[in-house]
N, C-alpha and C positions, 0 to 999 in steps of 0.2 A: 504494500500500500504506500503511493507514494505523498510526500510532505501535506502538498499543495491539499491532496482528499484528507489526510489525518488533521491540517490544520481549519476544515470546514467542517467536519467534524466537532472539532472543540468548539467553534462558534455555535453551531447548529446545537449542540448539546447544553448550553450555558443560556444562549435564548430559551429553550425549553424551560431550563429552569425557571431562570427570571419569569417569565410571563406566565408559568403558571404559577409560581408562588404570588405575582403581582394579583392575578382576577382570581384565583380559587380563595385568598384573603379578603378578597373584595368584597366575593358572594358571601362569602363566610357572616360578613358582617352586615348581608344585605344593601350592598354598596354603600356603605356608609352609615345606614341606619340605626345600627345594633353595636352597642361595644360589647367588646367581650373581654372581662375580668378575669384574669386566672386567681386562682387562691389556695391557700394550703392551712387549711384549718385546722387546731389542736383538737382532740374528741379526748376521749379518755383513758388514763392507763397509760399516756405520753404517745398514746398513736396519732395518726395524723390521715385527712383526707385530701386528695388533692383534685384540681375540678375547675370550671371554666365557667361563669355566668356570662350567658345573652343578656343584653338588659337591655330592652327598646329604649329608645332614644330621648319617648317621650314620658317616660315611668319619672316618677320622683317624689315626694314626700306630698304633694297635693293630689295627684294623682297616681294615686295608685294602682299595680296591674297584676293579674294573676299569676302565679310560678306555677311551672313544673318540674318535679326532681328526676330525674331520667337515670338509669344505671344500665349499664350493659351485661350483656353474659359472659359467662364462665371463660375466662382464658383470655378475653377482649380487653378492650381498655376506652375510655369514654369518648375516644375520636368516635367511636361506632354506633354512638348518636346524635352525631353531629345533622343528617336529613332532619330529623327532628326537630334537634335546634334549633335549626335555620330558621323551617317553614315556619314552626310558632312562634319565634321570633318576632317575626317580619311581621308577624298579625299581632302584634303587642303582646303576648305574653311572655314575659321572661322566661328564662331556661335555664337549670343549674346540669350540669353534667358532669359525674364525677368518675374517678377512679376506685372503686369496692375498692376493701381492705384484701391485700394477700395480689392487689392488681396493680398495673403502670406507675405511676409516681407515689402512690398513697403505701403507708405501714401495715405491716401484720396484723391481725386483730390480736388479742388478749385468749380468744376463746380457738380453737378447730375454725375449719371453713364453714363448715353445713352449720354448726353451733351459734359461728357469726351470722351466717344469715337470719338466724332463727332470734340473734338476741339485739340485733340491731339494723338487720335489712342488709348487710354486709356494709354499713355507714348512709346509709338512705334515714332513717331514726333521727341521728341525730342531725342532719345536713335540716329534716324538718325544723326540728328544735332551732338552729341558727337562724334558717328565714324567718320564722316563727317574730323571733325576739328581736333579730338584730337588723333585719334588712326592712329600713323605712318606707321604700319604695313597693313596697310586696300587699297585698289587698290578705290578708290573714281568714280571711274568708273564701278565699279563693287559690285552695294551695291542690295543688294535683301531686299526683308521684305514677310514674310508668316503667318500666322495665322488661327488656328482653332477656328469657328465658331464667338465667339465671337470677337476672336482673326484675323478671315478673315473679321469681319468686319473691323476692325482696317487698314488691310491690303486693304483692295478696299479704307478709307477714305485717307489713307497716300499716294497710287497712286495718288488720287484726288489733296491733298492735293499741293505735287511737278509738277505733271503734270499741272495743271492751272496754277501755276507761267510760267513755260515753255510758256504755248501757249499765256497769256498774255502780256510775252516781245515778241512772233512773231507775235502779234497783231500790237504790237507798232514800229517794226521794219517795217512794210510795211507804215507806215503810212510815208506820203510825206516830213515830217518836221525830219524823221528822218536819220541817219549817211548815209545810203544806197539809203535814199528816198524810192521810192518804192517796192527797191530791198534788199534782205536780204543780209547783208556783212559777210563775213567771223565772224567776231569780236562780230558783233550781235548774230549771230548764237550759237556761242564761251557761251557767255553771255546767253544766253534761256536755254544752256546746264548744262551752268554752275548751276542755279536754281533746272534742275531736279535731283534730288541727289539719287533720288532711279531708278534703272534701269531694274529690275524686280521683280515682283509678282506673290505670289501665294496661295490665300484664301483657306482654307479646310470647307467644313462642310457648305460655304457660297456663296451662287450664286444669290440670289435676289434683289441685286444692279446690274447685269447684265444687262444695258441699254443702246439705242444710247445714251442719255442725260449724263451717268455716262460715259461710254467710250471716250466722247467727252472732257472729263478732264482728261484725263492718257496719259499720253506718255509713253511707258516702255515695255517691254515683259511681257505678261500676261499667266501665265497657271492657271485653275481651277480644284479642286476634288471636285466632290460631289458623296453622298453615292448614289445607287440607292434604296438604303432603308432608307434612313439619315427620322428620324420620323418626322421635319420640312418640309415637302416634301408636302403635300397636298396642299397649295396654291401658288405652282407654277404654271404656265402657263398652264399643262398638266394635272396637279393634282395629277402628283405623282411624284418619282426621275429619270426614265428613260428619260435620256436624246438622247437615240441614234436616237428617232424619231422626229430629229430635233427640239427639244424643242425650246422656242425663246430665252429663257435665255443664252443657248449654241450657237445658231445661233448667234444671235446678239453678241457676243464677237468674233466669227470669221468672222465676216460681218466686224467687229470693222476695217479691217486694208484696207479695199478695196472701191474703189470709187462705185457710186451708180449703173453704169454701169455694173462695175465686181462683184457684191456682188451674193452671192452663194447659192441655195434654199436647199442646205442641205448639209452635212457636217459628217465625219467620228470621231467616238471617238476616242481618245490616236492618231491623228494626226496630225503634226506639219503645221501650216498655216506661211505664213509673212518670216520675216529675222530678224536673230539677232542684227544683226551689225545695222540695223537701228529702230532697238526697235518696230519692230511691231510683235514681234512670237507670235504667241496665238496656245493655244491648252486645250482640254475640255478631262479631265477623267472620268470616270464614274463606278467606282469600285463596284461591287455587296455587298454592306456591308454597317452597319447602322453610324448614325453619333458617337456614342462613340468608333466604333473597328477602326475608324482612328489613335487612339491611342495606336493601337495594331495590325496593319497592313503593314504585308512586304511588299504588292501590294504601299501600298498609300507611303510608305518608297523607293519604287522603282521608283515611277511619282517623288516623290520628288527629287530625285539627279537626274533622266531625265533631268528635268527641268531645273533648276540651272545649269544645266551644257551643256544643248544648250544654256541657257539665256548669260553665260558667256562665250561663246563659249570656253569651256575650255576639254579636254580629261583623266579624272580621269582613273586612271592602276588597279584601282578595281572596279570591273562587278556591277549592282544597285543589283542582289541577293546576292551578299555575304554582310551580312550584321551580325554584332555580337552584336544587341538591347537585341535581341532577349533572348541572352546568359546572359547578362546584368539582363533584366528581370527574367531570372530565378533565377538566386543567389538572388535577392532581395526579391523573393517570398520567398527564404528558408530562408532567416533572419527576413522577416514578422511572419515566422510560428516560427521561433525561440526565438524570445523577448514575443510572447502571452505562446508559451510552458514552458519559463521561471517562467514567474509569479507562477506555483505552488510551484518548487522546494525552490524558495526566496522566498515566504511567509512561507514554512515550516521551515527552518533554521533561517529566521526573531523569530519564533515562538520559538524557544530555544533559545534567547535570554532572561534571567532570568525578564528584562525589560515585556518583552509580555508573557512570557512565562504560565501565570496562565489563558490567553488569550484560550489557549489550549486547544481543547476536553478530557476529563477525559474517564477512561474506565466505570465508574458509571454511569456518566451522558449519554455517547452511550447507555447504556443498558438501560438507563430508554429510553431513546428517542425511541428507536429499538422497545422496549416490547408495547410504548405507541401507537405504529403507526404500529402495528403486528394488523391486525385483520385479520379471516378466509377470505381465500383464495375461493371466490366465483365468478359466474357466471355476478352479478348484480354490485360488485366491479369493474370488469374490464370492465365490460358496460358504468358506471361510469365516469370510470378514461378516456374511448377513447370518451366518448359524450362530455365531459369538455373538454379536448384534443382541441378535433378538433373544437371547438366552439372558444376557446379562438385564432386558428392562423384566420379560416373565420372571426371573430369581428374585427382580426387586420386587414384583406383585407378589411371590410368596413370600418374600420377608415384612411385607406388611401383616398379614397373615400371623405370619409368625412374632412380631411384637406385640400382636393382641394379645396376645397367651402369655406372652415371656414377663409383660411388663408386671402382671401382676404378681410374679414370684420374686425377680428382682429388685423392683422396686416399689413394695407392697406398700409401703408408708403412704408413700403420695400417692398411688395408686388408691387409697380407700380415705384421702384427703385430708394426709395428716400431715403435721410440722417437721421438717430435717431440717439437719445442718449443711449437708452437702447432697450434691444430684436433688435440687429442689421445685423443680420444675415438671409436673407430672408430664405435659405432652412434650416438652424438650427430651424427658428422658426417653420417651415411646420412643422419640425418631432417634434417640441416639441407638436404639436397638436392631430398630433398622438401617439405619448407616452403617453397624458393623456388621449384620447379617451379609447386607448387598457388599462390605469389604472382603470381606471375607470369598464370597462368590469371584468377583473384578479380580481375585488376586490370581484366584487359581487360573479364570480365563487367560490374564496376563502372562502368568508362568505357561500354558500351554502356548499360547499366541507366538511365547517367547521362543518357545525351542522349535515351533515349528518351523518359525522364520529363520529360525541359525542352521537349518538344514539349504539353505539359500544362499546363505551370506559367510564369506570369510571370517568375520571379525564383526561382533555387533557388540561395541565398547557402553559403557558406561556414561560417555560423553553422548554416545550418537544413540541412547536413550535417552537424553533425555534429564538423566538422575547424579551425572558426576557435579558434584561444587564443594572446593572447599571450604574452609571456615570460617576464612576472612570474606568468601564471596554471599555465603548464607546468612552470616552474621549482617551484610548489607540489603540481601534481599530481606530479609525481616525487617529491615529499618524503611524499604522502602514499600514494602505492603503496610508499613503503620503507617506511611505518609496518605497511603490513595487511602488508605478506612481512614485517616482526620479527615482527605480533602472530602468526603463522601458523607461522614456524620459532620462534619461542620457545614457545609451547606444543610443540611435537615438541620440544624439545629439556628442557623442563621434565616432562615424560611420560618421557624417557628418565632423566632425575636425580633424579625424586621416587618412579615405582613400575617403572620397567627395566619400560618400556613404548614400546608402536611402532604405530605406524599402517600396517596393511597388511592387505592379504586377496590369496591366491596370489603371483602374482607381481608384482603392483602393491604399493610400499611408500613413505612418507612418511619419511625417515630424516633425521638427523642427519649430520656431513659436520665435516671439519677445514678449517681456514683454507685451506690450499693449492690447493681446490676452488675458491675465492673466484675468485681469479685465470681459472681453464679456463671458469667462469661467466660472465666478465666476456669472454670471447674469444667467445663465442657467442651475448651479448646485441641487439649489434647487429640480427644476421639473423634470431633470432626475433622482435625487435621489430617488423620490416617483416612478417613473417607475420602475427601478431597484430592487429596496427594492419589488416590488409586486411580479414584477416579482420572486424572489427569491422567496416568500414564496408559490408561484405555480411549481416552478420547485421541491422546497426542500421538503414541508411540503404539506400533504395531498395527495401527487401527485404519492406514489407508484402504480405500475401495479404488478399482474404477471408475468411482465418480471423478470428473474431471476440472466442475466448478469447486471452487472453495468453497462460495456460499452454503451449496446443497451440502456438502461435507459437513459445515458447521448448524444446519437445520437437521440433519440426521444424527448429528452428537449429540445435539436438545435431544429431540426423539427420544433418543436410546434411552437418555436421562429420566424421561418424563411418565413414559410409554407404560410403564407399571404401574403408577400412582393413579393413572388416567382410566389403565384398565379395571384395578379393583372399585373409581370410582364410580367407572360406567356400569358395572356389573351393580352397585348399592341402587342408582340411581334409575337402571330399568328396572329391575327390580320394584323399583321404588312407584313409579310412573303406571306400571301395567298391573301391582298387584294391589296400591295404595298402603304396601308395608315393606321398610328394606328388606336388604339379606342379612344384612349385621343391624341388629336392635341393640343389644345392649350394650353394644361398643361402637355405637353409631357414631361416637363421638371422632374414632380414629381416623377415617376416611377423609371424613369431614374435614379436620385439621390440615388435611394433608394439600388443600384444593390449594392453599399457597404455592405449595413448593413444585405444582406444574410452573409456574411463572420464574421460579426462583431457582431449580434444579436446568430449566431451559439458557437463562441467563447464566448460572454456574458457567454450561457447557461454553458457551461463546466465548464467556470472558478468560476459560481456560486454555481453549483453542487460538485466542490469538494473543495472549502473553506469550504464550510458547510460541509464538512465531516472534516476538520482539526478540525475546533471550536463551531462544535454546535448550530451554530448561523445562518440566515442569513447578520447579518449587516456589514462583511469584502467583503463580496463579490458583497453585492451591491456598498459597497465605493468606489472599486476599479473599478468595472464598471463602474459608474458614473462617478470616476475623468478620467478613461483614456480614453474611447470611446467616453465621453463625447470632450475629448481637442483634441481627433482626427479628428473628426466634426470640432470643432472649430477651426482647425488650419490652412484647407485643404478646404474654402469655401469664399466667399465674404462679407467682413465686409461694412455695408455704415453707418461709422460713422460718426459722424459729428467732 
């Protein structure tokens, strides 16, 4: 590739950034309308929450505007209610969004994970409590809380939560002895209200608390999403997520506001039951889509400001379609695609620096390389190269497979959501199981690849794989993979400080990360490194075809990379579509996780494939794999550290 292309590149790559950190900041903030507050609140036990308020532009201690607490699911971080955000934003209602405890920037809880959810919403509780008291601008009247999956569990336990104080003082208000005697007084009444501090909800992705016994604790307007394909869906009532045939879970939440008498043997989806004004609206949606494209859904984006906006009986001057997330997300896709396009053009200018510079592929050393791994062009080579191929993406589809199983004997702790000190990460640890499974596989193909080749070849060195460097030269290549992961996280991290911008499209996102991550990063460097590094020497070395472009050579590395994660996904996924239940239920979560790293495992391949054309080597290109996709993982998942 010659200067004049690498050095338009660098241009072409550093525009992407800029302009989409410039308008996905923009939208973010509803061109200007909306500021957004980051904050890191002290809670209790010296934890801490950290989080972002929307605040319209026009809220303020005269006029005051509604909140909604929003919290994300299990492994996410509160970028991924950012649609949310937006839209109700933009319609005046403030928005807090936070980081649960045990996620993104926020501390451990005090208690287990499932325990904290259960004793304070995973930090949803108290986040009320603070708007509650401290935020002047907020209508205390008008407080919602919503959450996807994990985060709807949060949001049915915080309903719970304020609605039993509620019914508890009008327990005690009928009781003889008390101000009204047997009659509820105004003052009492005043008082039970006072208690309930949350006045509407609305769980995503979660409806298995839907009970007489659960509804018998809520006071408050209640709406629900669930997919009808959400992959949790099988041990519902019905056995699968259609709700429209009066499921009980949907039933019984619209039963929820009617005497025994009036209660209703079946019930319409996306229809409003009850009355605002006296906190009994319920209403059940049921959106044809599974539980991740919640997060990337106009429909469930449109139930959402529905809702909130009967709940608060309020009239927003913009329609629930027009909605600019959307727009939002695309610029951030093209600054995603922009900071990975970068890394070549900066490792090659890193590379004339006189510092790294001897770092550099020689034209000698290409042509011994080139001459070393030239053999004739035959029928049983390319037979070869597509039987290895396609062996190595099928052994990664079983080694997913096989970290289902493994992870919970290995690493049972986090596995059943409990606190370590080390390996703390439950789905980091999954993939690190299968990163050494699929290592383990690459190595042996390699070693065979290897000798078959040297039936070929004179002399196939150390050099002309690829793998010889001395000390003083690896000792530089690692100085020079911590340069391109700074120049890589310091633009995400100067995107987030100069326009409260992010690098993400659905559930794939480039974030930002506190010190403390450093550490759980550096505990699972090692073993991606040995992934990596194999990987490299399968993609780079022994692994030519007859194909004759480069390009296609480096979309068929991707492939190779991707081709099993893609396959066990499609198998969950028709499964999913033709039966309305996966093939993996109660490990549905694994596949799922995995939808990143087709994007990310394809990118690996590129960026391994042409380091190794700058320097000869595999070992820059694994470094840099390892340090960044490794901390992208790490940044963007659940820590349960103790």
């Amino acid at each position: 590739m010659g200067k004049k292309i690498i050095r338009r590149l660098l241009v072409v790559s550093m525009l992407m950034i800029f302009v989409s950190a410039c308008l996905s900041g923009f939208l973010q903030t509803s061109y200007g309308k909306v500021e957004i507050i980051d904050f890191k609140l002290p809670t209790e036990n010296g934890q801490w929450l950290s989080g972002q308020i929307f605040k319209p532009e026009q809220s303020n201690e005269e006029h005051k505007v509604p909140l909604v607490i929003t919290e994300h699911g299990y492994l996410n971080n509160k970028h991924m209610q950012n649609l949310n955000a937006i839209e109700l934003s933009r319609r005046g209602i403030a928005v807090m969004t936070f980081d649960a405890y045990y996620h993104g920037k926020s501390s451990s809880s005090s208690e287990p994970v499932m325990k904290a959810v259960a004793a304070n919403g995973e930090g949803m509780i108290p986040l009320v409590e603070f708007a509650y008291k401290s935020l002047d601008y907020i209508d205390n009247d008008m407080i919602g809380v919503m959450g996807h999956s994990m985060g709807g569990m949060s949001t049915w336990l915080t309903l719970m939560h304020y609605g039993s104080q509620y019914y508890a003082a009008i327990e005690e208000a009928k009781k003889p002895d008390s101000e009204g005697a047997e009659t509820i007084t105004d003052s009492e009444k005043e008082y039970a209200n006072s208690l309930n501090k949350v006045a509407a909800g609305l769980p995503v992705g979660n409806i298995r608390l839907s009970s007489e016994k659960v509804f018998s604790q809520i006071h408050a307007n209640m709406g629900i999403i669930y997919g009808q394909y959400d992959e949790g869906n099988y041990d519902l009532s019905q056995g699968n997520g259609d709700l429209s045939n009066n499921a009980d879970e949907a039933l019984v939440a619209v039963n929820s506001i009617f005497s025994k008498a009036e209660q209703h043997s079946s019930f319409n989806v996306a229809k409003y039951y009850g009355d605002a004004e006296n906190q009994t609206l319920r209403v059940i949606y049921n959106p044809k889509q599974t539980h991740e494209w919640a997060h990337f859904s106009k429909k469930t984006v449109a139930y959402t400001v529905d809702f909130f906006s009967q709940a608060f009986e309020i009239s927003p001057q913009i329609k629930n379609t027009n909605q600019i997330w959307i727009w939002k997300e695309l610029f951030s896709f093209i600054g995603l695609l922009g900071i990975f396009l970068l890394i070549f053009p900066a490792s090659y200018y890193l590379l004339e620096i006189p510092f790294f510079k001897h770092l550099k592929l020689a034209k000698k050393q290409s042509s011994s390389i080139a001459n070393a791994l030239q053999t004739e062009k035959s029928k049983k080579k390319t037979r070869v190269f597509w039987i290895s191929w396609s062996l190595n993406w099928i052994f990664s589809a079983i080694g997913v497979i096989v970290a289902l199983n493994l992870d919970k004997v290995i690493f049972k702790s986090t596995s059943n959501f409990m606190s370590v000190k080390w390996f703390t990460q439950p789905i980091t640890n999954y993939i690190l199981i299968w990163a050494m499974f699929s290592s383990l596989i690459g190595a042996a193909l390699f070693v065979y690849k290897y000798k078959l080749e040297k039936r070929n070849n004179a002399e196939l060195s150390l050099e002309q794989l690829g793998l010889k460097i001395g000390l003083s030269k690896a000792g530089k290549t690692l100085i020079l993979a911590l340069c391109i992961y700074g120049i890589f996280f310091g633009i995400v991290y100067a995107a987030e400080y100069l326009f409260n911008a992010d690098f993400k499209f659905w559930i794939l996102g480039v974030f930002t990360f506190n010190s403390d991550k450093l550490l759980v990063w550096m505990n699972y460097l090692p073993f991606f490194f040995i992934f990596y590094l194999i990987n490299a020497l399968l993609i780079n070395i022994l692994s030519f075809s007859n194909i004759k472009s480069e390009k296609a050579n480096m979309i068929v590395a991707g492939l190779g990379n991707v081709l099993g994660i893609m396959l066990i996904n499609g198998i969950q996924y028709a499964v999913l579509f033709t039966t309305g239940n996966t093939f993996w239920q109660e490990t549905r979560l694994y596949p799922m996780v995995l939808l990143p790293f087709i994007f990310l495992l394809f990118a690996a391949a590129i960026i391994s494939r042409s380091l190794y054309k700058l320097t000869g080597n595999v070992w820059l290109g694994a470094m840099v794999n390892t340090l960044i996709i490794t901390m992208i993982g790490v940044a963007n998942t659940a820590t349960l550290a103790l």
